[in-house]
VEXVOGU-881891 format. One record per residue (C-alpha): residue number from 1; residue in three letters; x, y, z. Coordinates in nm, 4 decimals. Layout:
+-----+------+----------+----------+----------+
| pos | code |        x |        y |        z |
+-----+------+----------+----------+----------+
| NUM |  ALA |        X |        Y |        Z |
...
+-----+------+----------+----------+----------+
This chain:
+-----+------+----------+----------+----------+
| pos | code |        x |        y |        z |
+-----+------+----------+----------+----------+
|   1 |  UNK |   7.6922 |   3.0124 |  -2.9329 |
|   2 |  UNK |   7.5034 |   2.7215 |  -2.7497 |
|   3 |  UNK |   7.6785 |   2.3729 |  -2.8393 |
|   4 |  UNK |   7.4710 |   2.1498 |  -3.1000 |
|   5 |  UNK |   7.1889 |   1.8945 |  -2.9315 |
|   6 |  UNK |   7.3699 |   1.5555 |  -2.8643 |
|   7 |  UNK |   7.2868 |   1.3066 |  -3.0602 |
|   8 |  UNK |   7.2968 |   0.9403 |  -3.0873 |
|   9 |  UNK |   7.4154 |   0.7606 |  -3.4468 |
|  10 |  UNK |   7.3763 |   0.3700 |  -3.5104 |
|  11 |  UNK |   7.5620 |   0.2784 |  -3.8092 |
|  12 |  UNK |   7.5244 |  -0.0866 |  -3.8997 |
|  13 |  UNK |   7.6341 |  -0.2847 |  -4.2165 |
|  14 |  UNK |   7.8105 |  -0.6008 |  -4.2965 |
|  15 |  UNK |   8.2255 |  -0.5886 |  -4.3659 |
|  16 |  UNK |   8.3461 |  -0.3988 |  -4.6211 |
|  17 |  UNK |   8.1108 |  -0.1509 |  -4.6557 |
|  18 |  UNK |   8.3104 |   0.1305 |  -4.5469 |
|  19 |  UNK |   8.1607 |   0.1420 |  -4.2277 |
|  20 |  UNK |   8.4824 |   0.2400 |  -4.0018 |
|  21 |  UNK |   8.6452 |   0.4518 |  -4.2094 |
|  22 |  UNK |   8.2594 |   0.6219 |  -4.2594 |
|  23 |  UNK |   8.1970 |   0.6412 |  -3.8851 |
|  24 |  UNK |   8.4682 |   0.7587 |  -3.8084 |
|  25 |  UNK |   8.5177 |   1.0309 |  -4.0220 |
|  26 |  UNK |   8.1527 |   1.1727 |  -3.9274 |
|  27 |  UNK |   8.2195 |   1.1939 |  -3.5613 |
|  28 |  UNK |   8.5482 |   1.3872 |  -3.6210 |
|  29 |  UNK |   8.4076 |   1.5746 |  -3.8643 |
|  30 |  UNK |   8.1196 |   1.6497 |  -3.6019 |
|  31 |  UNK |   8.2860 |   1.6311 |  -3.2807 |
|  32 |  UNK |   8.1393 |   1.3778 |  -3.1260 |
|  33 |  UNK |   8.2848 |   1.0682 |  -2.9911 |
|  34 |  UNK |   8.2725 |   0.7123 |  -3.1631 |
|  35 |  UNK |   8.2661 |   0.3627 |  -3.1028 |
|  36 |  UNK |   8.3668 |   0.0519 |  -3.2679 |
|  37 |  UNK |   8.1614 |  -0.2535 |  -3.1504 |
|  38 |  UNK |   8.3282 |  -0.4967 |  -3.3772 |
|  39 |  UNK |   8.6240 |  -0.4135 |  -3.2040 |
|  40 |  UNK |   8.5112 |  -0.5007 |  -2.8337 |
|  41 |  UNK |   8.4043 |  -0.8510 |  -2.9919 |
|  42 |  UNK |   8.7609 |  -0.8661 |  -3.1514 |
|  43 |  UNK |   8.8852 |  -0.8050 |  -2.8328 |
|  44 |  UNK |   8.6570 |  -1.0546 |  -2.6145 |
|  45 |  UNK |   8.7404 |  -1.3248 |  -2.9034 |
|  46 |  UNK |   9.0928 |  -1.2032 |  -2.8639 |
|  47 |  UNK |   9.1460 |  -1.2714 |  -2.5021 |
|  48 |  UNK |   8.9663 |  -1.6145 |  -2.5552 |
|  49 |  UNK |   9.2036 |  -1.7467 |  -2.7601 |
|  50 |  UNK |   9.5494 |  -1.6205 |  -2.5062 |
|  51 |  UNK |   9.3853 |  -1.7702 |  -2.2830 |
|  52 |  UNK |   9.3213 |  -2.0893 |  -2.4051 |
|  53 |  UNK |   8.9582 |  -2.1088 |  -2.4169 |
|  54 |  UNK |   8.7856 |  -2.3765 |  -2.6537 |
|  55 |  UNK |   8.5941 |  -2.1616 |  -2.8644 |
|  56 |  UNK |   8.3927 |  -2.4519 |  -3.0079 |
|  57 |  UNK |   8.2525 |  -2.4744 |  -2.7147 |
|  58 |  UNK |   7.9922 |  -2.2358 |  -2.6078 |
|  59 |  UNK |   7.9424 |  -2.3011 |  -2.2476 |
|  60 |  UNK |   8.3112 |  -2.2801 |  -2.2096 |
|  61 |  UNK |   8.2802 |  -1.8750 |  -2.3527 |
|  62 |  UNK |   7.9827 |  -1.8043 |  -2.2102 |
|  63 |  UNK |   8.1592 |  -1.9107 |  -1.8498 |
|  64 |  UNK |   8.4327 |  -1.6914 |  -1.9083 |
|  65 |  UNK |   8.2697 |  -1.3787 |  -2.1013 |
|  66 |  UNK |   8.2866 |  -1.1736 |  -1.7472 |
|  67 |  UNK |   8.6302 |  -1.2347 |  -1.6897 |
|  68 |  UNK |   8.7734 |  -0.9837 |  -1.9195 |
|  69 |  UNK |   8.8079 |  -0.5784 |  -1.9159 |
|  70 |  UNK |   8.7530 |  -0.4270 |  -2.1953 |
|  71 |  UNK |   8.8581 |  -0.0449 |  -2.2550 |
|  72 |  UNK |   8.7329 |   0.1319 |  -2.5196 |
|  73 |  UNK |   8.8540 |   0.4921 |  -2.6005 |
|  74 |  UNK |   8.6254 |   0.7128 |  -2.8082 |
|  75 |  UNK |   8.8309 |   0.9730 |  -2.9455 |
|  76 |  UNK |   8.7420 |   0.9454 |  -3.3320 |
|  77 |  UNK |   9.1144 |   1.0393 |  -3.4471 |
|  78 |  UNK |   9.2921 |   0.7676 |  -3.2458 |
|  79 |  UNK |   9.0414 |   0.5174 |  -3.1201 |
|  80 |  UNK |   9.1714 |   0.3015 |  -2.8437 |
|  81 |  UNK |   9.1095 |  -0.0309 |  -2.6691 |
|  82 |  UNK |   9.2412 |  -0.2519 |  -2.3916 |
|  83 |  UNK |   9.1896 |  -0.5638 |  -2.2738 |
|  84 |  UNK |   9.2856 |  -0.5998 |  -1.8740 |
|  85 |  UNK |   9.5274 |  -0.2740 |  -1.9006 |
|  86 |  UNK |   9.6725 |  -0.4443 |  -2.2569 |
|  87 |  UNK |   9.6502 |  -0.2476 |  -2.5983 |
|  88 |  UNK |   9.4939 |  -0.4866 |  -2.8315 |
|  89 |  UNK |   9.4575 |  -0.2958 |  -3.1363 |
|  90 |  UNK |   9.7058 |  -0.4503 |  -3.3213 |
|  91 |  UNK |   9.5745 |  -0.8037 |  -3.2457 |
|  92 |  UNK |   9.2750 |  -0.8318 |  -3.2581 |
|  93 |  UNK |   9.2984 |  -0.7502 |  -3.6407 |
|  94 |  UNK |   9.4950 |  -1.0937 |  -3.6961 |
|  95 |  UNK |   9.3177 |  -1.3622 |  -3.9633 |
|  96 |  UNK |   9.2957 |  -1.5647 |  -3.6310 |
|  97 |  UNK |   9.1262 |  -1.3810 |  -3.4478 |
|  98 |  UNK |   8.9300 |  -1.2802 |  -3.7434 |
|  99 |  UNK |   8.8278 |  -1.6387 |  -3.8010 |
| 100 |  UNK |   8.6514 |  -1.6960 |  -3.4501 |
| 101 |  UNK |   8.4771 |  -1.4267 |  -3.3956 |
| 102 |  UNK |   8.1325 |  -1.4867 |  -3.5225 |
| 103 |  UNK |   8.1725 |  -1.7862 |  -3.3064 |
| 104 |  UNK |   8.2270 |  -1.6021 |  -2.9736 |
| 105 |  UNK |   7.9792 |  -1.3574 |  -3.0633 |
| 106 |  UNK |   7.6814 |  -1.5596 |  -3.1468 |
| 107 |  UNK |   7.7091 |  -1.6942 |  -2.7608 |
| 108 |  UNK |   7.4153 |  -1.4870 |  -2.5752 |
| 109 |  UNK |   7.6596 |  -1.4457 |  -2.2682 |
| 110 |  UNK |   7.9000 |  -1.2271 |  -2.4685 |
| 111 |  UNK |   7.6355 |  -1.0586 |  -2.6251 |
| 112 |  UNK |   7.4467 |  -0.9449 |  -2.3178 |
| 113 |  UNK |   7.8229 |  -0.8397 |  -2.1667 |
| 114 |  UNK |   7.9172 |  -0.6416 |  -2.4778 |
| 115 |  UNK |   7.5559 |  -0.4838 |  -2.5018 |
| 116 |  UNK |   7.5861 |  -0.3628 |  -2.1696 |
| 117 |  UNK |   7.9485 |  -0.1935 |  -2.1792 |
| 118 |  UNK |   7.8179 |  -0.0520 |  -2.5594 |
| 119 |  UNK |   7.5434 |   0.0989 |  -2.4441 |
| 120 |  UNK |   7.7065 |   0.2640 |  -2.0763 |
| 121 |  UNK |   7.9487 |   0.4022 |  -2.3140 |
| 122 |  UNK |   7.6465 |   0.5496 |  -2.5266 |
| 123 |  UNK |   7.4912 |   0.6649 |  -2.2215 |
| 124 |  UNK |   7.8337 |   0.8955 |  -2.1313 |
| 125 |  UNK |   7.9261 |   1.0510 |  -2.4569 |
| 126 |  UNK |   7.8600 |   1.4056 |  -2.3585 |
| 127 |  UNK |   7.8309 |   1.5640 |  -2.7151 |
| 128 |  UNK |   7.6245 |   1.2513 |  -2.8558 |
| 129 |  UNK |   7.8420 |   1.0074 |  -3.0617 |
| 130 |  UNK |   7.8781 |   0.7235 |  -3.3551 |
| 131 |  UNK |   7.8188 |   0.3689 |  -3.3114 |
| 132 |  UNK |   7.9245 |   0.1342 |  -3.5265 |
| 133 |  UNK |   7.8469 |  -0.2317 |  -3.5713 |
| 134 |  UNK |   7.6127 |  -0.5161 |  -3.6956 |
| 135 |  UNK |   7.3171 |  -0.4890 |  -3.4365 |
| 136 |  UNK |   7.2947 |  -0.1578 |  -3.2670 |
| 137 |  UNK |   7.0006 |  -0.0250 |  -3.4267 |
| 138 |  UNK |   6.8140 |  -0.2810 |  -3.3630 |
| 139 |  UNK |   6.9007 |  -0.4536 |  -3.0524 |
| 140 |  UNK |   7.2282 |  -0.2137 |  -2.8579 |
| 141 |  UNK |   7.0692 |   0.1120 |  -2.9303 |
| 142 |  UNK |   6.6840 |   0.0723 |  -3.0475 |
| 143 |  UNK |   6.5882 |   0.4484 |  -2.9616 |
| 144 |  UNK |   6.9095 |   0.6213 |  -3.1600 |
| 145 |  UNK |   6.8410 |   0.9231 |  -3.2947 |
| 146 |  UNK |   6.9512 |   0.8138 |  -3.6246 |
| 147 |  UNK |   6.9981 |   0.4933 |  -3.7678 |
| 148 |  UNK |   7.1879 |   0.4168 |  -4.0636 |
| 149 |  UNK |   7.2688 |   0.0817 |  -4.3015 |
| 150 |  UNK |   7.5673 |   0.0520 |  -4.4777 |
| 151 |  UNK |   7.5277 |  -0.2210 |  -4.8106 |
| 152 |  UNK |   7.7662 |  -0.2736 |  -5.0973 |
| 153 |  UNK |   7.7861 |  -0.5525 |  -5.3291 |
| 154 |  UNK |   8.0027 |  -0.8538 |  -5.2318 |
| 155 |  UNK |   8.2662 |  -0.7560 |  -5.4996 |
| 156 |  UNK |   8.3198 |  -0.3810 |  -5.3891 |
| 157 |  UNK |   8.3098 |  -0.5175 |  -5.0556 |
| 158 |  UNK |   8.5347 |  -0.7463 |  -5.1211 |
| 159 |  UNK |   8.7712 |  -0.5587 |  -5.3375 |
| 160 |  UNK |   8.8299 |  -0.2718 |  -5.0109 |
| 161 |  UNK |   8.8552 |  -0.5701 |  -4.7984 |
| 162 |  UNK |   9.1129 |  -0.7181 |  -4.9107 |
| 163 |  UNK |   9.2678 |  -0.3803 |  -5.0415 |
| 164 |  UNK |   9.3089 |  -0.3491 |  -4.6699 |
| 165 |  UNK |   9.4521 |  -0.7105 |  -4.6304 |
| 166 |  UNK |   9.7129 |  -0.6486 |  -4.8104 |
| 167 |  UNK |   9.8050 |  -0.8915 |  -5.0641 |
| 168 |  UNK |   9.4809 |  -1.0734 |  -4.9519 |
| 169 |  UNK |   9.3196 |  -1.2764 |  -5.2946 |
| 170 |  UNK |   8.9634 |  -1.0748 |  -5.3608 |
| 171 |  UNK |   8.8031 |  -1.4466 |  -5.4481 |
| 172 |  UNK |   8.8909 |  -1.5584 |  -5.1253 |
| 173 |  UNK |   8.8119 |  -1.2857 |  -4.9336 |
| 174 |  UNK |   8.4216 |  -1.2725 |  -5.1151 |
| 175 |  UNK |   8.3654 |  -1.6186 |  -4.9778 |
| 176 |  UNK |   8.4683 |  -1.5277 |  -4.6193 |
| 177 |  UNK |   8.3034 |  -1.2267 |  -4.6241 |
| 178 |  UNK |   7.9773 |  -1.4287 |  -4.7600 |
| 179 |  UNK |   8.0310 |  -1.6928 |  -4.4854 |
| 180 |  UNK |   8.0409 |  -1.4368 |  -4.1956 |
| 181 |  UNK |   7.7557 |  -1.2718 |  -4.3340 |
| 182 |  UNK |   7.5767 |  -1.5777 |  -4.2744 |
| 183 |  UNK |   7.7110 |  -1.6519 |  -3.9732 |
| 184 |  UNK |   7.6104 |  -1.3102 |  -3.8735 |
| 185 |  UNK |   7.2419 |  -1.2925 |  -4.0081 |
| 186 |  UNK |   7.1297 |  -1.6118 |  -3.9241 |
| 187 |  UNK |   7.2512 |  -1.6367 |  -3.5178 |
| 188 |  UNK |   6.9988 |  -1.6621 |  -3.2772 |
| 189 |  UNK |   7.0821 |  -1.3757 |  -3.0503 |
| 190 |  UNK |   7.0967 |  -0.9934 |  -3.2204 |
| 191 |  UNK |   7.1484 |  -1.0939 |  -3.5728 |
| 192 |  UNK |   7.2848 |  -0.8617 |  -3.8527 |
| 193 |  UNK |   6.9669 |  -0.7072 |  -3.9806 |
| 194 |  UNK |   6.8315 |  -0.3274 |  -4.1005 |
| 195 |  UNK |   6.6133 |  -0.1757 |  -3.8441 |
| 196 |  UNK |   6.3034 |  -0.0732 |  -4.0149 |
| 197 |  UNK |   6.3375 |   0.2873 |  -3.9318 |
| 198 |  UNK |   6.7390 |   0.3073 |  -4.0653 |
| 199 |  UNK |   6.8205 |   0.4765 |  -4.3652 |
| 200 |  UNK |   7.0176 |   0.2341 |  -4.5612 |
| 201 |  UNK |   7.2978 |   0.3846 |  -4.8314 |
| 202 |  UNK |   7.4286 |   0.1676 |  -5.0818 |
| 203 |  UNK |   7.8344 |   0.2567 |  -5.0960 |
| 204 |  UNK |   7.8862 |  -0.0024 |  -5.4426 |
| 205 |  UNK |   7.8922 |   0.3350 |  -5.6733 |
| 206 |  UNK |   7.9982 |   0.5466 |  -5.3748 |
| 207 |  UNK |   8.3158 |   0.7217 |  -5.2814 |
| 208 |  UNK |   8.4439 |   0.7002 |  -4.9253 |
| 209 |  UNK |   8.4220 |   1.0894 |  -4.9734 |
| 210 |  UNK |   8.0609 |   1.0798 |  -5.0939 |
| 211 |  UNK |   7.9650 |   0.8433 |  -4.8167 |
| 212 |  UNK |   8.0805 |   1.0573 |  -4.5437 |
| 213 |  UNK |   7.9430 |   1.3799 |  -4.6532 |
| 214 |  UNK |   7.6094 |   1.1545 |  -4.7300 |
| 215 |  UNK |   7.6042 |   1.0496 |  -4.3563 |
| 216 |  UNK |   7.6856 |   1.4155 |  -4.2001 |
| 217 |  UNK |   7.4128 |   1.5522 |  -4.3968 |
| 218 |  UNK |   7.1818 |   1.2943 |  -4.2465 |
| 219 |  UNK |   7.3016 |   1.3438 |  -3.8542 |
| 220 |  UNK |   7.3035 |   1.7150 |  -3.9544 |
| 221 |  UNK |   6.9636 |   1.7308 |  -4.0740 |
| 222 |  UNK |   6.8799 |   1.5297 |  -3.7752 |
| 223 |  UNK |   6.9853 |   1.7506 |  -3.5267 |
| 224 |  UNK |   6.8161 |   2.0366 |  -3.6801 |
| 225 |  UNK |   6.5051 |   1.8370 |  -3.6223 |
| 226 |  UNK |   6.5598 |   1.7583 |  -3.2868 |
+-----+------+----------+----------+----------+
């Protein structure tokens, strides 16, 4: 039985849309590998902070972008990532980290230095794999083989957001979410938009069940195309 054509999978969306837990589930459930972009900016904005950087200060991060490794593993059921041979996963999930990363990312040196390290990892995926983020349909990965947008309302976004903050207030986690959107659509470099040849899926009304089987029916059909 000859293995199934690689293929490449953008998945893009703002928070809370079930994007993770989505792309995730579709490259285990089609054995291919996965990567989570919003992590490697976590990380970046992570190691900018230990290291006392002034991240209201953009020539300060852009001067110091290269300095960092960053290690992502792609294994779908136990995603990985290190920063200079340290696991990060746990902090780079913290509300302060949380709160300065659209600030590190909008600088075009971290951009171009993430972009780069997304895409080589793309490149190296032997079986084809999931990407998941806020640009890489249209700016990391313009020639995907499939391109998906994940939407949901601000409240259902909210709500699983801070579902997964536990004991997070839903009011208070719409606004932030509202404010990084912004943040996020409006930068000058690779902002948060649809490519115009994505499919977009609206996951308000949508199980986390129903959205997965949605997307593997898309990559599926896909690769019978290809």
């Amino acid at each position: 039985m000859e293995s199934p054509t690689p293929v490449i999978v953008a998945i893009d969306g703002p928070s809370g849309t079930g994007k993770s837990s989505t792309s995730k589930a579709v490259a285990a459930q089609l054995g291919l590998s996965y990567l989570d972009t919003g992590a490697q900016y976590r990380a970046i904005t992570w190691w900018m902070v230990s290291n006392g950087i002034d991240i209201d200060d953009p020539a300060a991060i852009a001067a110091a972008a290269g300095k960092p490794e960053i290690v992502s593993g792609t294994d779908p059921q136990g995603p990985t990532i290190t920063v200079d041979g340290v696991d990060v996963a746990g902090p780079i999930r913290t509300q302060e980290v949380t709160s300065k990363v659209s600030a590190v990312s909008a600088v075009s040196d971290v951009r171009a230095r993430i972009t780069e390290l997304q895409r080589t990892i793309a490149a190296s995926a032997p079986d084809g794999i999931v990407v998941e983020g806020r640009d890489i349909g249209t700016t990391v990965l313009p020639d995907a083989d499939l391109k998906i947008f994940l939407t949901a309302s601000p409240e259902a976004r909210a709500a699983r957001r801070s579902g997964e903050l536990k004991g997070s207030d839903v009011h208070s986690t719409r606004e932030a979410l509202i404010k990084r959107d912004a943040a996020d659509s409006s930068r000058k470099t690779s902002p948060l938009a649809k490519a115009g040849d994505a499919v977009e899926v609206d996951t308000t009304e949508l199980t986390l069940a129903q959205v997965i089987e949605c997307v593997v029916t898309l990559v599926e059909e896909k690769r019978a195309g290809k």
